[in-house]
N, C-alpha and C positions, 0 to 999 in steps of 0.2 A: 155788648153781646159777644161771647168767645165763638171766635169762629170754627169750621166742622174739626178742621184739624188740630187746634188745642181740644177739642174737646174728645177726640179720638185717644187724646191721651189716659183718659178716666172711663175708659170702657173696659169692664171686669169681663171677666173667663165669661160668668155665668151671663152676661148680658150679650154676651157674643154665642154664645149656645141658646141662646133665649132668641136672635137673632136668625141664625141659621134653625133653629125647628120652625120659628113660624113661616120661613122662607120655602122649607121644604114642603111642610107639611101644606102652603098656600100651591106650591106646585105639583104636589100630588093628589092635592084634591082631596086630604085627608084629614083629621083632628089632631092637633098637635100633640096630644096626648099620646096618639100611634107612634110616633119618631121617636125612635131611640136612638141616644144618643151614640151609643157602643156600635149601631149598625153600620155598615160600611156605605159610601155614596155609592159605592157599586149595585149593591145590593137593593137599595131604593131604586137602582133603573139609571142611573146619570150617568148619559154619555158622555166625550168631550165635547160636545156644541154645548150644550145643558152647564156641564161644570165650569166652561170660557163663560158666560154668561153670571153664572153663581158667581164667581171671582171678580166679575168687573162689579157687580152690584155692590158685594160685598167689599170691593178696594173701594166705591165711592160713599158707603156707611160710614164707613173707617176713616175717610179720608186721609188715604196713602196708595202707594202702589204696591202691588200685591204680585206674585209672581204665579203664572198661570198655572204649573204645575202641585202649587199646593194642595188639591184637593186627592191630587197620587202619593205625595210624599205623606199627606197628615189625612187618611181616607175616615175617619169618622167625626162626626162634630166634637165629641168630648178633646181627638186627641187636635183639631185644628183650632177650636178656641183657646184650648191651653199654649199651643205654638204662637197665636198671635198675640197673645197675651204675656208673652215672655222680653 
């Protein structure tokens, strides 16, 4: 069995946007279909407690470390899956 972190390695754009909407949309109480990808986490309501939380979940999906300010630097799903994708 590959363990999380090889397998982090084969996680596409769209499986990391597929990741973060159901994440969002699981914490907003909303249908994933609402989440847009284009919209900002601001704009959804994410403070920095909320976003410190998104990040640590998301650095243990992934299996790596993740740096806390990414969701300022890379503020919408479309443009953060493509950065960690990169």
């Amino acid at each position: 069995m590959l363990s999380q972190k090889t397998e982090s390695l084969k996680v596409s754009t769209t499986e990391i946007k597929e990741w973060l909407i159901s994440y969002l949309a699981d914490l907003l109480e909303i249908e994933p279909e609402q989440v847009n990808v284009e919209t900002t986490f601001a704009r959804y309501g994410l403070d920095s407690s909320v976003a410190v939380v998104l990040t640590g979940d998301l650095a243990d999906w992934l299996g790596k470390e993740l740096e806390l300010r990414l969701v300022w630097d890379y503020p919408t799903i479309a443009s953060l899956a493509q950065h960690l994708n990169e």
